[in-house]
FIVEX-613919 format. One record per residue (C-alpha): residue in one letter; chain; x, y, z. Coordinates in nm, 4 decimals. Layout:
REM residues N
<pt code="A" unit="A" u="X" v="Y" w="Z"/>
...
***
This chain:
REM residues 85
<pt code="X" unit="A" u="1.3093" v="-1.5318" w="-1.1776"/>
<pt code="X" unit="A" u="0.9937" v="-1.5435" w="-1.2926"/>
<pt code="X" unit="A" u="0.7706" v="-1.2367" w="-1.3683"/>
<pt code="X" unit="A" u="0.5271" v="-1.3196" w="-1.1040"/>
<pt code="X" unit="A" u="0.7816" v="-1.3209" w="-0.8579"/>
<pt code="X" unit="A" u="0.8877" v="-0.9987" w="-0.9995"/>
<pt code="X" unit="A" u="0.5618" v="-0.8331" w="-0.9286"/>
<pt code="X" unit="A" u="0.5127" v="-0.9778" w="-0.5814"/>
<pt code="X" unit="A" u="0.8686" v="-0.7572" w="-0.4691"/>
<pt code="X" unit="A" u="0.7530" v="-0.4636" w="-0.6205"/>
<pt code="X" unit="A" u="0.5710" v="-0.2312" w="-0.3464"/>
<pt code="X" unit="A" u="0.2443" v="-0.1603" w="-0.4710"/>
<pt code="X" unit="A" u="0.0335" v="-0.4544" w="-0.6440"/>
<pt code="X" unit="A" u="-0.0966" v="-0.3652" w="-1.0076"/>
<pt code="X" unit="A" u="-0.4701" v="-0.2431" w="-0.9760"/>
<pt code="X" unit="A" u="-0.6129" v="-0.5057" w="-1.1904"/>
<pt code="X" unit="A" u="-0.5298" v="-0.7604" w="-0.9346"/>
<pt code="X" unit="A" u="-0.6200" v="-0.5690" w="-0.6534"/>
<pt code="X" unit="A" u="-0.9833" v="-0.5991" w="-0.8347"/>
<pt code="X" unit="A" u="-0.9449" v="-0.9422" w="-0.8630"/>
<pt code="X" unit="A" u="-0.8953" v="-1.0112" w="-0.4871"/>
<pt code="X" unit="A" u="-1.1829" v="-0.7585" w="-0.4480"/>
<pt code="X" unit="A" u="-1.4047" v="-0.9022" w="-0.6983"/>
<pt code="X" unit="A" u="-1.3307" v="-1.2891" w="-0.5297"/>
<pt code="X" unit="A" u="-1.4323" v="-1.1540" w="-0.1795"/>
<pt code="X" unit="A" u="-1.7495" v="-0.9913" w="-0.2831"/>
<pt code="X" unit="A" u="-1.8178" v="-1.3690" w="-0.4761"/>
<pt code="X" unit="A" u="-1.7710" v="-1.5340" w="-0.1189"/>
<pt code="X" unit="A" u="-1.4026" v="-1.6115" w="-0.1290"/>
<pt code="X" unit="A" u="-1.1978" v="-1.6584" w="0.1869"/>
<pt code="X" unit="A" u="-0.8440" v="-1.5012" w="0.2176"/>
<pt code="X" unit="A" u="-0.6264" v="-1.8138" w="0.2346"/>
<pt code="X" unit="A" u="-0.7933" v="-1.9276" w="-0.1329"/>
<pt code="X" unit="A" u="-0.7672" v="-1.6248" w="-0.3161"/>
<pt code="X" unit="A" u="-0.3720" v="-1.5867" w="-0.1643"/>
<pt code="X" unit="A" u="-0.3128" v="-1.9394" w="-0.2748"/>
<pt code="X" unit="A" u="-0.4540" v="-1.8924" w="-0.6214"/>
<pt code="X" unit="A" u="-0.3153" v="-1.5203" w="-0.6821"/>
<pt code="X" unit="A" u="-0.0053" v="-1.5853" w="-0.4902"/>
<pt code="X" unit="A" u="-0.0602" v="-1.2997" w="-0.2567"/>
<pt code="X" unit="A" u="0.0356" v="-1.2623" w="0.1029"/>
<pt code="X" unit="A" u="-0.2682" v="-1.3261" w="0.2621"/>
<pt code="X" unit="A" u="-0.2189" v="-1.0191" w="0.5264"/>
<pt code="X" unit="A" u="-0.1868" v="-0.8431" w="0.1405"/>
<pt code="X" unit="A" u="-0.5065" v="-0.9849" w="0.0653"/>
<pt code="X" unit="A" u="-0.6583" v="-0.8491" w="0.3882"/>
<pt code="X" unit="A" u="-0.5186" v="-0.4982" w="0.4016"/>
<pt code="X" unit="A" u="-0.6467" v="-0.4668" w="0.0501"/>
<pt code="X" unit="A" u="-0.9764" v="-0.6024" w="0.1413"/>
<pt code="X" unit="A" u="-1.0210" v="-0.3348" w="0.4475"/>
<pt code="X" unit="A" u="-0.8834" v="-0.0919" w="0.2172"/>
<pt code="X" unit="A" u="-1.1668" v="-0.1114" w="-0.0395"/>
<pt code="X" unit="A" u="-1.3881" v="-0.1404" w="0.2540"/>
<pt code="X" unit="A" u="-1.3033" v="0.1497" w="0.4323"/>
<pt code="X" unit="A" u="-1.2686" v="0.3676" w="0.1161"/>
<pt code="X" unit="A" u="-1.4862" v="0.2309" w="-0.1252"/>
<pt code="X" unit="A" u="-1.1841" v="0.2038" w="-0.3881"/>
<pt code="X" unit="A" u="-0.8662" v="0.0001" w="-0.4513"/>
<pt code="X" unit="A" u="-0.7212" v="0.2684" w="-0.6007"/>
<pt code="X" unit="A" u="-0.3638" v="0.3924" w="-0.4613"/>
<pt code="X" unit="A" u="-0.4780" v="0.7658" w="-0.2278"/>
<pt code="X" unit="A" u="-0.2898" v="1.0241" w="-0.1574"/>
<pt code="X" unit="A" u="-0.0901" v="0.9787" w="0.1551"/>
<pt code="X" unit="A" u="-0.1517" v="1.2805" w="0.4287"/>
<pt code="X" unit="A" u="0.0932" v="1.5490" w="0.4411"/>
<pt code="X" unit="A" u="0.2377" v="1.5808" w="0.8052"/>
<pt code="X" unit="A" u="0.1667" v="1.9299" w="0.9409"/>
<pt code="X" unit="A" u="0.5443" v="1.9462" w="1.0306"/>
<pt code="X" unit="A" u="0.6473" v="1.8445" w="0.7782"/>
<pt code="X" unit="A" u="0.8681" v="2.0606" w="0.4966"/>
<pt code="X" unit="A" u="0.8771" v="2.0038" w="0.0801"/>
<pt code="X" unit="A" u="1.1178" v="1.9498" w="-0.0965"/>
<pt code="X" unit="A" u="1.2989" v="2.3184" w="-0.1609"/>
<pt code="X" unit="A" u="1.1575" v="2.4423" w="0.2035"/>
<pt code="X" unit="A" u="1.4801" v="2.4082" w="0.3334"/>
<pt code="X" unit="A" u="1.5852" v="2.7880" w="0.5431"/>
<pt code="X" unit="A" u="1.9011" v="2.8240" w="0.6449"/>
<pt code="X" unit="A" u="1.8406" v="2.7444" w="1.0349"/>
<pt code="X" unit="A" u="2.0858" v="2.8384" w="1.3129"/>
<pt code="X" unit="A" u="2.3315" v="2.5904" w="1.4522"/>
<pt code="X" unit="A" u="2.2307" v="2.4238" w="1.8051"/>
<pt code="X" unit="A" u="2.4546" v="2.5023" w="2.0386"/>
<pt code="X" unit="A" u="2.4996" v="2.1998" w="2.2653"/>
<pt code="X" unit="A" u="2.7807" v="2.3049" w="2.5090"/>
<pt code="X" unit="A" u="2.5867" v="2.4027" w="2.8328"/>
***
C-alpha cells in the first residue's frame, strides 16, 4: 500500500495539505482539479474549503461539548429503572 493511500484512510488530513487545497482555491482552482491532482475526495476538498471559509482557518477546532453530556470519571452511581409496570 502506498503511503498516500495510507494518509487518505486516516481521519483527519495533515494540515499542510489542507493549505494546499486552500491555497489552489484562492489561485482560482476548481474542486474536481485540485481532487484529481491531490487525490482528495472532492466532497473533502469542499468541506475543507467551507471550513476555512466559515472559520477563517484550516486548523482542526475544538468540537462543542454537549450540555448533557458527562466526562470521562462523571459517572454517579444512578438507580436501577424499574421497568415492570
Amino acid at each position: 500500500m502506498s503511503e498516500q493511500m495510507r494518509i487518505m484512510r486516516s481521519k483527519e488530513l495533515p494540515e499542510e495539505l489542507r493549505d494546499r487545497i486552500v491555497a489552489r482555491h484562492r489561485s482560482g482552482h476548481g474542486y474536481k482539479k485540485m481532487s484529481a491532482a491531490l487525490k482528495v475526495p472532492k466532497s473533502t476538498v469542499a468541506s475543507i474549503i467551507l471550513k476555512w471559509k466559515t472559520f477563517g482557518t484550516t486548523r482542526t477546532l475544538p468540537r462543542a461539548k454537549l450540555s448533557g453530556e458527562r466526562s470521562h470519571g462523571e459517572r454517579g452511581k444512578e438507580e436501577p429503572k424499574d421497568h415492570c409496570g
